[in-house]
PDB file of N, CA, C and O in Angstrom:
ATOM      1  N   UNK A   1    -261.450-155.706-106.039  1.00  0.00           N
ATOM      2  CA  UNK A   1    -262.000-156.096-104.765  1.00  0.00           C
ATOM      3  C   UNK A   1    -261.712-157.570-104.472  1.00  0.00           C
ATOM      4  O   UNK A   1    -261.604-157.891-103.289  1.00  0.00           O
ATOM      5  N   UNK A   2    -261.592-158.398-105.318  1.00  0.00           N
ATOM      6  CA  UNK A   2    -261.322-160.115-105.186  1.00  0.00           C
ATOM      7  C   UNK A   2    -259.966-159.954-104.990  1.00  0.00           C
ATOM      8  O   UNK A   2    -259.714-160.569-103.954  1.00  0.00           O
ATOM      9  N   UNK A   3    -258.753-159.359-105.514  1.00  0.00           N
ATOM     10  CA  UNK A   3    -257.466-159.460-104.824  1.00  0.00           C
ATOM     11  C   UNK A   3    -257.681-159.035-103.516  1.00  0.00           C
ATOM     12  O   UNK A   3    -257.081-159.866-102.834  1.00  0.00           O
ATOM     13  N   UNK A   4    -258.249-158.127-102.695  1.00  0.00           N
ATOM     14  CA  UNK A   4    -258.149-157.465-101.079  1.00  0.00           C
ATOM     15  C   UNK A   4    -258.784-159.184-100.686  1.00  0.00           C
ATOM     16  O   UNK A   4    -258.143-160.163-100.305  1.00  0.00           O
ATOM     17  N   UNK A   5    -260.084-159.055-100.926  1.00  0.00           N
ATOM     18  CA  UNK A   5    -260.537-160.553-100.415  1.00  0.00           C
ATOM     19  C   UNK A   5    -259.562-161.725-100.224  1.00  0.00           C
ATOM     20  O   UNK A   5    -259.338-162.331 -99.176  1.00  0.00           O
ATOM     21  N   UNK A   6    -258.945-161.957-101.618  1.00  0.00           N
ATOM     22  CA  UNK A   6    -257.721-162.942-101.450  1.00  0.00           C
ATOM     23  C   UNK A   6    -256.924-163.206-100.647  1.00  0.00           C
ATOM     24  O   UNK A   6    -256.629-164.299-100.163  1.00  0.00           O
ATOM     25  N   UNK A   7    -256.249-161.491-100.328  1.00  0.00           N
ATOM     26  CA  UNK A   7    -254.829-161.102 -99.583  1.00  0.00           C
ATOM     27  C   UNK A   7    -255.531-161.650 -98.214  1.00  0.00           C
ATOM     28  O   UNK A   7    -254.962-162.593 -97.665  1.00  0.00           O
ATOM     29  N   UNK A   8    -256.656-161.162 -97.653  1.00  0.00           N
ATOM     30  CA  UNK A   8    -256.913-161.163 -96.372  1.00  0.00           C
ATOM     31  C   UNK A   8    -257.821-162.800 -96.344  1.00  0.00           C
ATOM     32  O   UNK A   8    -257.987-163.317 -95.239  1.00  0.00           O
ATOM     33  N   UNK A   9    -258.066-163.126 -96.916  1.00  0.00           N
ATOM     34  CA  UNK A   9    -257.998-164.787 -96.980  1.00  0.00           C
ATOM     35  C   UNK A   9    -257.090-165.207 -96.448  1.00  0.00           C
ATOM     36  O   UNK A   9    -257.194-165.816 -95.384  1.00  0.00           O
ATOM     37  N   UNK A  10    -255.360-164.881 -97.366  1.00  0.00           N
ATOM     38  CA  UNK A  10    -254.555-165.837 -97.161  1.00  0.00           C
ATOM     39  C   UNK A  10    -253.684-165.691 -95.733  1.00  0.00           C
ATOM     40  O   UNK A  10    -252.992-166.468 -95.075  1.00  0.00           O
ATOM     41  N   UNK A  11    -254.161-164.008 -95.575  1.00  0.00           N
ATOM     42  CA  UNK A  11    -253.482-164.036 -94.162  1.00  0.00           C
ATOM     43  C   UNK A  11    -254.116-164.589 -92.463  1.00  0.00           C
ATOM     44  O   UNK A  11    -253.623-164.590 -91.335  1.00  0.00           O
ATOM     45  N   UNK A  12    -255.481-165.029 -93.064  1.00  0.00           N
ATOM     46  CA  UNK A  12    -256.507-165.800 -92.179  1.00  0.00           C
ATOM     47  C   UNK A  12    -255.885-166.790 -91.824  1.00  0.00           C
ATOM     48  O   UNK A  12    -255.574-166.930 -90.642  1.00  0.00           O
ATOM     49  N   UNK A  13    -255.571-167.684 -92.750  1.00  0.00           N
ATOM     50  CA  UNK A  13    -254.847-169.057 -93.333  1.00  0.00           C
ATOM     51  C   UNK A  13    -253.557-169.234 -92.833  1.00  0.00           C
ATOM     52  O   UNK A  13    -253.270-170.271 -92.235  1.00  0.00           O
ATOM     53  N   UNK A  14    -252.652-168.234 -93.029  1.00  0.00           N
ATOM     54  CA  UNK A  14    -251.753-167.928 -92.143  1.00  0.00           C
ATOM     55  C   UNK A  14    -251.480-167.688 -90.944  1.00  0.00           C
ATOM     56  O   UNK A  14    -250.384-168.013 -90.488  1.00  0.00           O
ATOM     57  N   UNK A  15    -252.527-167.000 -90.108  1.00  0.00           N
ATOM     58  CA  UNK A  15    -252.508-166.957 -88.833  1.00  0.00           C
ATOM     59  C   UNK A  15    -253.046-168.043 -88.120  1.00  0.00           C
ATOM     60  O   UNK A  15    -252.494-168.527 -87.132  1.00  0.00           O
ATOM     61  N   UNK A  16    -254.321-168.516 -88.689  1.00  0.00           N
ATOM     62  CA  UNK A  16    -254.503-169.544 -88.110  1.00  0.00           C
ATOM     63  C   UNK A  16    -253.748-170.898 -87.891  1.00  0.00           C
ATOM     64  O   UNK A  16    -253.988-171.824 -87.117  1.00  0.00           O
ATOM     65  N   UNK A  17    -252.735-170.715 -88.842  1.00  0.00           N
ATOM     66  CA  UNK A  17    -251.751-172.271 -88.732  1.00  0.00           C
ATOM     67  C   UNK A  17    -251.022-171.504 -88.016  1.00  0.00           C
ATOM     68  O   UNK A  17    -250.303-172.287 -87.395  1.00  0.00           O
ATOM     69  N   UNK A  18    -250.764-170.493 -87.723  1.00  0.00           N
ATOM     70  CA  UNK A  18    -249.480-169.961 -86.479  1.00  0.00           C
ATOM     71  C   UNK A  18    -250.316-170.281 -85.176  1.00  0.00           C
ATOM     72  O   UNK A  18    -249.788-170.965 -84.299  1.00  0.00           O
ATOM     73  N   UNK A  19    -251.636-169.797 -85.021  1.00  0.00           N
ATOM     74  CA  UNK A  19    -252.033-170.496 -83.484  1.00  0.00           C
ATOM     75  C   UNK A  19    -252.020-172.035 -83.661  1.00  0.00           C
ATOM     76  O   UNK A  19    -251.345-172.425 -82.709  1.00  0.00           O
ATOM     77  N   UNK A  20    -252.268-172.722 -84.118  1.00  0.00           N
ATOM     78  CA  UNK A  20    -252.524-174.119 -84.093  1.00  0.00           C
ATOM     79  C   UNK A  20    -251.094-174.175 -83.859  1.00  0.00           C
ATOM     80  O   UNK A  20    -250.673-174.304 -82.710  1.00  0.00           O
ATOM     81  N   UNK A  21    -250.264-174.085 -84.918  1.00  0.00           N
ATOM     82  CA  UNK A  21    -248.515-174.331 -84.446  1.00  0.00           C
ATOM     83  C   UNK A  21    -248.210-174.319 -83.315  1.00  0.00           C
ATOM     84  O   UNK A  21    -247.809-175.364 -82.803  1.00  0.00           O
ATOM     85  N   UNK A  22    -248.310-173.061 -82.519  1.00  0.00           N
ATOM     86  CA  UNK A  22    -248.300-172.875 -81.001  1.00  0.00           C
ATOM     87  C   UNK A  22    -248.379-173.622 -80.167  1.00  0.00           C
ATOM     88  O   UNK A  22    -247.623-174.079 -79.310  1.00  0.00           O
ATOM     89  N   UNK A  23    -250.017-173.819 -80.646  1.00  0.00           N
ATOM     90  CA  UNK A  23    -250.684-174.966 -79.471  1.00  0.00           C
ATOM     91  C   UNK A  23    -250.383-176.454 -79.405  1.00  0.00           C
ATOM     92  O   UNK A  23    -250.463-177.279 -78.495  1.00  0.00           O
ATOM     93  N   UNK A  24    -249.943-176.528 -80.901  1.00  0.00           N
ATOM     94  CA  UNK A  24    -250.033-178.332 -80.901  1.00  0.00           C
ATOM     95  C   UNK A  24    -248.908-178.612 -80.434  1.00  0.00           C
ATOM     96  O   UNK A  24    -247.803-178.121 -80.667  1.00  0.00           O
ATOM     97  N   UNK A  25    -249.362-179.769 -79.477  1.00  0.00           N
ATOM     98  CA  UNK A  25    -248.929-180.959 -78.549  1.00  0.00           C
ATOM     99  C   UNK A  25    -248.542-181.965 -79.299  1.00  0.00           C
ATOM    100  O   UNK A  25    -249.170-182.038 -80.355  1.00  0.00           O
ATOM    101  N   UNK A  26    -247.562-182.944 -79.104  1.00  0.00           N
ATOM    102  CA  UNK A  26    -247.052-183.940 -79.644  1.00  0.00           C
ATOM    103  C   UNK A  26    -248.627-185.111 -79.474  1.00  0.00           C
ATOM    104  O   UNK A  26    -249.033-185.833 -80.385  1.00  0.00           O
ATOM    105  N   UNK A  27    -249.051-185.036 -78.539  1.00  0.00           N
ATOM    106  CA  UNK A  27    -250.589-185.795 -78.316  1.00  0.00           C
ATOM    107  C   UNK A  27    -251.608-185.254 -79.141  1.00  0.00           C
ATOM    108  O   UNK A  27    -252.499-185.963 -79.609  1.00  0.00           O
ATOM    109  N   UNK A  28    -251.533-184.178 -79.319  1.00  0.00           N
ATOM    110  CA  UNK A  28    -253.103-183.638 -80.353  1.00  0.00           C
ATOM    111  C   UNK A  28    -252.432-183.992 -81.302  1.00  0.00           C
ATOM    112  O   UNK A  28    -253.326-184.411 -82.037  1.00  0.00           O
ATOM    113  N   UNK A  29    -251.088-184.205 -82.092  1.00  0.00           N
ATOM    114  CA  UNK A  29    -250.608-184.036 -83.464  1.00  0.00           C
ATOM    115  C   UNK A  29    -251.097-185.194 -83.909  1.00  0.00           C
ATOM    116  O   UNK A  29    -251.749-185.425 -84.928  1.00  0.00           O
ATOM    117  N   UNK A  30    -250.577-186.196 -82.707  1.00  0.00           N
ATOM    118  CA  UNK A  30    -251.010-187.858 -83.003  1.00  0.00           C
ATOM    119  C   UNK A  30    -252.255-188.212 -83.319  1.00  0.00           C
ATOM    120  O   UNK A  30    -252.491-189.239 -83.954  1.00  0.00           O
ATOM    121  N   UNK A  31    -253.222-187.347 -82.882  1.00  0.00           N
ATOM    122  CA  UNK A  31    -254.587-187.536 -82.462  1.00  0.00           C
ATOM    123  C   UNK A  31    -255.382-186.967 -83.588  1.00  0.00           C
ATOM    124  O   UNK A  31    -256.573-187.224 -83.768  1.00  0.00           O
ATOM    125  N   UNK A  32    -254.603-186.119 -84.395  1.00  0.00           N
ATOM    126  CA  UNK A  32    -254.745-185.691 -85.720  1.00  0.00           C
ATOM    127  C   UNK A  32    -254.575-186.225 -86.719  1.00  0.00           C
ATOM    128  O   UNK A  32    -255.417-186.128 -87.612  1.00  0.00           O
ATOM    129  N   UNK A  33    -253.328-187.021 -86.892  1.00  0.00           N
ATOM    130  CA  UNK A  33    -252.708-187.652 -87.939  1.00  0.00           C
ATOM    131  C   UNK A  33    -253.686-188.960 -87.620  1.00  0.00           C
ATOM    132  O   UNK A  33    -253.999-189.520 -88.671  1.00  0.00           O
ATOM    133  N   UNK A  34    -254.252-189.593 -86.422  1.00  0.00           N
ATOM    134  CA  UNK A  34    -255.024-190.468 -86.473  1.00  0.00           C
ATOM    135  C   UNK A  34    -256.144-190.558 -87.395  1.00  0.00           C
ATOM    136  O   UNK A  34    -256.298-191.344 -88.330  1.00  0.00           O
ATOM    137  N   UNK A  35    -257.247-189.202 -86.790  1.00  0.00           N
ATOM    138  CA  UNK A  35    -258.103-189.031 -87.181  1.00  0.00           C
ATOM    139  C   UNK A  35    -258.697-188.399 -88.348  1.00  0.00           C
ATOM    140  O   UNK A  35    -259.889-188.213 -88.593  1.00  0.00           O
ATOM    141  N   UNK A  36    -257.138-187.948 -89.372  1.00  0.00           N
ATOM    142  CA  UNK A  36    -257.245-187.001 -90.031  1.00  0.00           C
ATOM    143  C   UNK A  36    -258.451-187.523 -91.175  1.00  0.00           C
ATOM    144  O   UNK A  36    -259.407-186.748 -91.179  1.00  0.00           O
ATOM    145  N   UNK A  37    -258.581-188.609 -92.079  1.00  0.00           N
ATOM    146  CA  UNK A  37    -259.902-188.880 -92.588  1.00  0.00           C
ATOM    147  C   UNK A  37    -261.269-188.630 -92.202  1.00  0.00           C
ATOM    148  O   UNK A  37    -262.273-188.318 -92.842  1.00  0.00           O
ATOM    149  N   UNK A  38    -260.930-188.952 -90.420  1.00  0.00           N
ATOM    150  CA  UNK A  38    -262.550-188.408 -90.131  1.00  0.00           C
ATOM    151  C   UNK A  38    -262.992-187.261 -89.716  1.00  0.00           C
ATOM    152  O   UNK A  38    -264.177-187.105 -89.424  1.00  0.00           O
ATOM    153  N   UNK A  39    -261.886-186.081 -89.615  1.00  0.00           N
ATOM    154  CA  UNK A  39    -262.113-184.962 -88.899  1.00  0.00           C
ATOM    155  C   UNK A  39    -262.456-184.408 -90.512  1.00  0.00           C
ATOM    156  O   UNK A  39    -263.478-183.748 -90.696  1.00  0.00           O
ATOM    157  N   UNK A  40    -261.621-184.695 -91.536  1.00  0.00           N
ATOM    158  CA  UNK A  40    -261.895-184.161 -93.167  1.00  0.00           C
ATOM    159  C   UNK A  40    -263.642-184.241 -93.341  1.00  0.00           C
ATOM    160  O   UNK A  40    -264.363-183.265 -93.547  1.00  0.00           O
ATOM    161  N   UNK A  41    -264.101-185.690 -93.196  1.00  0.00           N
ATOM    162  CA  UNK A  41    -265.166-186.289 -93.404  1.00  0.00           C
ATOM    163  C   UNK A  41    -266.447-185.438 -92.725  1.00  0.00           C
ATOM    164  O   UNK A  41    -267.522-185.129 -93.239  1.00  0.00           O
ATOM    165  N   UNK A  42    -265.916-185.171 -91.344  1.00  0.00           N
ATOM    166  CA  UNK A  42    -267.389-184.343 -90.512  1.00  0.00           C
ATOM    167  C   UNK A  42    -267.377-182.745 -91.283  1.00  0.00           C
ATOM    168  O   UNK A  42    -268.329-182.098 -91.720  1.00  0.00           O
ATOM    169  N   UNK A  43    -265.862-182.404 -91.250  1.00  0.00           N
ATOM    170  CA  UNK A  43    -265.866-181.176 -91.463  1.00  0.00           C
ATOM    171  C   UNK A  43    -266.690-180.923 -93.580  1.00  0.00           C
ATOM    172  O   UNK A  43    -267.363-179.947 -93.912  1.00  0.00           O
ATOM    173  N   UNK A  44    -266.345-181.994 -94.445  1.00  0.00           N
ATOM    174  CA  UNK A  44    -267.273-182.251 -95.774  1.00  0.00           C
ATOM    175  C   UNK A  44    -268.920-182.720 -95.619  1.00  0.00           C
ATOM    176  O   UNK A  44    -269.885-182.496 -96.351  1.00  0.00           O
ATOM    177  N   UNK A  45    -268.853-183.119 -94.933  1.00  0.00           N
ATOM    178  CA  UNK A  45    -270.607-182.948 -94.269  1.00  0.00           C
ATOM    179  C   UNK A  45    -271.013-181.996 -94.100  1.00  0.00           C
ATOM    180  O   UNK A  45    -272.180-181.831 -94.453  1.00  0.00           O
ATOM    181  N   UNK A  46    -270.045-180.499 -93.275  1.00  0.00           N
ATOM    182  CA  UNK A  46    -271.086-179.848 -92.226  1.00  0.00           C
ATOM    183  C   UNK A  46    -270.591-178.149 -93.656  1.00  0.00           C
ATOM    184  O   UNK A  46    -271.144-177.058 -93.513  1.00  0.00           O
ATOM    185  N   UNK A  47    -269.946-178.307 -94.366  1.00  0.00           N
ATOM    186  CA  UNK A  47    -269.962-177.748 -95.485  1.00  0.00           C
ATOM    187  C   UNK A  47    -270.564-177.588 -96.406  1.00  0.00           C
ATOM    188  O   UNK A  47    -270.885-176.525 -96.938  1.00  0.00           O
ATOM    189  N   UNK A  48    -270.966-179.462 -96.934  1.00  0.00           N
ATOM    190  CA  UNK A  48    -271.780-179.329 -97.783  1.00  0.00           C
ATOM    191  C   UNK A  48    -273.222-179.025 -97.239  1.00  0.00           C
ATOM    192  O   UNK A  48    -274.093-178.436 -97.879  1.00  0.00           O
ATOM    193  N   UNK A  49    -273.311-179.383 -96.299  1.00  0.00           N
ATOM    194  CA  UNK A  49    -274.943-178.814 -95.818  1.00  0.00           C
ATOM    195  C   UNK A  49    -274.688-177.245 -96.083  1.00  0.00           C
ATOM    196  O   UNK A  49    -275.443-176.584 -96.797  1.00  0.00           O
ATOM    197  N   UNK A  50    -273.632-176.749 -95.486  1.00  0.00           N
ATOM    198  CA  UNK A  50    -273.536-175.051 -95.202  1.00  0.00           C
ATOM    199  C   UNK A  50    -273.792-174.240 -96.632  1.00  0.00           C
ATOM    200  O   UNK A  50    -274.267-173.108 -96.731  1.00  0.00           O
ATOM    201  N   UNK A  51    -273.242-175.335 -98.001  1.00  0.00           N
ATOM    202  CA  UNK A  51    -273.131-174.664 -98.649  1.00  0.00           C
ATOM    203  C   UNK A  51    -274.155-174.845 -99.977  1.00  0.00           C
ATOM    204  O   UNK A  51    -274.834-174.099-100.683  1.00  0.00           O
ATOM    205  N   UNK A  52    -273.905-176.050 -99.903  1.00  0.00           N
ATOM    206  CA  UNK A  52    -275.024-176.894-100.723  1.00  0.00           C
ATOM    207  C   UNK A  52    -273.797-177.349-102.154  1.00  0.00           C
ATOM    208  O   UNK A  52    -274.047-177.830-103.259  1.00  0.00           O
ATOM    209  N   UNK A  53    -272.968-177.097-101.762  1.00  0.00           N
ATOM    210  CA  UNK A  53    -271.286-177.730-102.643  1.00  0.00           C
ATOM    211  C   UNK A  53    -271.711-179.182-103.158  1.00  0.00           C
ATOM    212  O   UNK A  53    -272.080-179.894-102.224  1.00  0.00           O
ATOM    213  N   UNK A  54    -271.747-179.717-104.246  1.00  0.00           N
ATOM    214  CA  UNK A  54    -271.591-181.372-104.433  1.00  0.00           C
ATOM    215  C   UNK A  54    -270.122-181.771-105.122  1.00  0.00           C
ATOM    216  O   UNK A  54    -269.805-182.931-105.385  1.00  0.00           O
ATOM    217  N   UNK A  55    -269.083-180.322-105.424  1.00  0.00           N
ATOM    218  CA  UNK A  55    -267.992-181.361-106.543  1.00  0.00           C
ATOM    219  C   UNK A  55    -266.626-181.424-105.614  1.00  0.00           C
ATOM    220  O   UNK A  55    -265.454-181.389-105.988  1.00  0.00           O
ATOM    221  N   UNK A  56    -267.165-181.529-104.283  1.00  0.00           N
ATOM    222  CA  UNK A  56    -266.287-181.099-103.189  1.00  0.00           C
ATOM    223  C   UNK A  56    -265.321-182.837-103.287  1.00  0.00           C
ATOM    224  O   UNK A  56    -265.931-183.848-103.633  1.00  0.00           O
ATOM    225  N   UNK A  57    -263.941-182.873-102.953  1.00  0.00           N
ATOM    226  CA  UNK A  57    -263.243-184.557-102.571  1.00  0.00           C
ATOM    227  C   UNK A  57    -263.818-185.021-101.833  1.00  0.00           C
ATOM    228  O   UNK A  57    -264.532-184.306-101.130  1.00  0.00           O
ATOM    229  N   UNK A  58    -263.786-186.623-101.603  1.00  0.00           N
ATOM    230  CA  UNK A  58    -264.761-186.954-100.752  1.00  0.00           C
ATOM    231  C   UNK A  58    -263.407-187.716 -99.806  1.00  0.00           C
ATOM    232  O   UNK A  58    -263.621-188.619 -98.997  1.00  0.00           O
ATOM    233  N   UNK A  59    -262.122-187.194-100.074  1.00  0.00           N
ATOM    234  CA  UNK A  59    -261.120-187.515 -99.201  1.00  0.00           C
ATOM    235  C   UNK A  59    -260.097-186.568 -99.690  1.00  0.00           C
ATOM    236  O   UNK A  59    -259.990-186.125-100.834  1.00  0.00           O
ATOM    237  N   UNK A  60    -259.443-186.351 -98.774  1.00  0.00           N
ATOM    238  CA  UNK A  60    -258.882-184.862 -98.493  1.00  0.00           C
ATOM    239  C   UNK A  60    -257.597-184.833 -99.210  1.00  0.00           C
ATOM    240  O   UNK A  60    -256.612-185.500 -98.894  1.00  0.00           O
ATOM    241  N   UNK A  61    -257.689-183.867-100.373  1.00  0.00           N
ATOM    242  CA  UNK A  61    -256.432-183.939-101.437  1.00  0.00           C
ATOM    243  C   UNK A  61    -254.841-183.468-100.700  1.00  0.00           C
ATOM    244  O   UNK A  61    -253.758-183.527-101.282  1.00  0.00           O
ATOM    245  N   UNK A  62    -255.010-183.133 -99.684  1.00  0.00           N
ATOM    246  CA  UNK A  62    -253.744-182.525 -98.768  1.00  0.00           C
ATOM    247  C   UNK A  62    -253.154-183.371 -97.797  1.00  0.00           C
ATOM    248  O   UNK A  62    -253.912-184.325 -97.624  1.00  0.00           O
ATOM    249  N   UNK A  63    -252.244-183.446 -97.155  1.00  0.00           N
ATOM    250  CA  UNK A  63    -251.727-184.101 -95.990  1.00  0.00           C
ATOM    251  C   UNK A  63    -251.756-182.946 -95.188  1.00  0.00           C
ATOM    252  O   UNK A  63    -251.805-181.786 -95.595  1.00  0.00           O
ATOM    253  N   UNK A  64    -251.714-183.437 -93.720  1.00  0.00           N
ATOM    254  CA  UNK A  64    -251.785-182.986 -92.844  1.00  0.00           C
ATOM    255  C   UNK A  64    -250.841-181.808 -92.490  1.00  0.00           C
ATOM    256  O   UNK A  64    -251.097-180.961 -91.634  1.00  0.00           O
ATOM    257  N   UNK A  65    -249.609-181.858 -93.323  1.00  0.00           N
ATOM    258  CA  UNK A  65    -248.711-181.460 -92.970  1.00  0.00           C
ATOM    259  C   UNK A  65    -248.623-180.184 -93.999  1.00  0.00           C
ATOM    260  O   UNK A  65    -248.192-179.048 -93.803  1.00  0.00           O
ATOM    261  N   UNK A  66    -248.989-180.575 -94.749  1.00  0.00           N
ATOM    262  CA  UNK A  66    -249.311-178.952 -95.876  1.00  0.00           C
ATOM    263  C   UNK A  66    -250.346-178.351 -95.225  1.00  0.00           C
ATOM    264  O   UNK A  66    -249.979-177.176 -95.222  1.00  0.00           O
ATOM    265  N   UNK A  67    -251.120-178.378 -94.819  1.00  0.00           N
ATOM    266  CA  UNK A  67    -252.509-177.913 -93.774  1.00  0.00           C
ATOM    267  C   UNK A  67    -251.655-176.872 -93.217  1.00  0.00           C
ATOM    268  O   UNK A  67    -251.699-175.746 -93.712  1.00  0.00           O
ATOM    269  N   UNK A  68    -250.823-177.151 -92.165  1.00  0.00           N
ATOM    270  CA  UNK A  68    -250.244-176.726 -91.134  1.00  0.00           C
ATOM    271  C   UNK A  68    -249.173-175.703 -91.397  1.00  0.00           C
ATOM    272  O   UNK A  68    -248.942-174.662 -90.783  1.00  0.00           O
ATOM    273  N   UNK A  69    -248.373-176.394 -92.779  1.00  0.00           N
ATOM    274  CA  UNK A  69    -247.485-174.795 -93.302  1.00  0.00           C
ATOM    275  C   UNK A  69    -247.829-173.699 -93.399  1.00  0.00           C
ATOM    276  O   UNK A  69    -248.814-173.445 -94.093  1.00  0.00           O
ATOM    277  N   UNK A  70    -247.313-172.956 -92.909  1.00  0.00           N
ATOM    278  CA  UNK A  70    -247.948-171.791 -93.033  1.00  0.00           C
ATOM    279  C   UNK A  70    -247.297-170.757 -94.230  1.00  0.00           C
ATOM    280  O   UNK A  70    -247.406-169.541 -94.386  1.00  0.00           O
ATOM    281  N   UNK A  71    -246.426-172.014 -95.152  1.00  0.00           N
ATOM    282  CA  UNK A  71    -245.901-171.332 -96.490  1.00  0.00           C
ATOM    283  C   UNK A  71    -246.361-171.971 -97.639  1.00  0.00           C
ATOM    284  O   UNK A  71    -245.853-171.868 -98.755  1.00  0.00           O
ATOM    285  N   UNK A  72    -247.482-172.733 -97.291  1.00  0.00           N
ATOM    286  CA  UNK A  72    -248.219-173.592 -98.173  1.00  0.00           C
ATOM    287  C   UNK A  72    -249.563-173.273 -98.289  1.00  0.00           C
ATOM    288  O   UNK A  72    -250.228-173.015 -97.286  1.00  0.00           O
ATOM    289  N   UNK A  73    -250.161-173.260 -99.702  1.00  0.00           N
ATOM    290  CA  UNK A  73    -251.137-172.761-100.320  1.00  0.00           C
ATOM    291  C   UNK A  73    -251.755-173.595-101.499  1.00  0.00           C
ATOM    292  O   UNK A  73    -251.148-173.458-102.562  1.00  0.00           O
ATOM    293  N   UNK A  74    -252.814-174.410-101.520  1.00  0.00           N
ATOM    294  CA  UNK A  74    -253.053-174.978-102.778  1.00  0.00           C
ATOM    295  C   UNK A  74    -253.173-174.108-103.488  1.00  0.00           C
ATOM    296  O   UNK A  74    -253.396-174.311-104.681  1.00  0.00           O
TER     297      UNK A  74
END
């Protein structure tokens, strides 16, 4: 049952960087790569509340640009 979970994890992960791909604008990309520490930062706040997580990075082990592959997987 944890491999089905997995598979359909990773194809979440996958689709969702295909809409974002789509959509992103040379202006949101910028606006990303700007903000990318603090969008990491709200989004490790509103997690650890969600989850009650403490051994979470407290700065984001990825670049922006592995995020977005959609052949990339930590």
């Amino acid at each position: 049952m944890g491999f089905r979970n997995a598979n359909h994890s990773t194809a979440e992960i996958i689709s969702f960087r295909n809409q974002v791909n789509e959509d992103l604008s040379a202006n949101l990309r910028n606006y990303l790569e700007e903000n990318f520490s603090i969008i990491y930062s709200n989004g490790l706040d509103y997690v650890k509340a969600k989850t009650n997580l403490t051994n979470l990075p407290e700065l984001c082990p990825y670049t922006l640009e592995q995020i977005l592959d959609k052949n990339w997987l930590p």
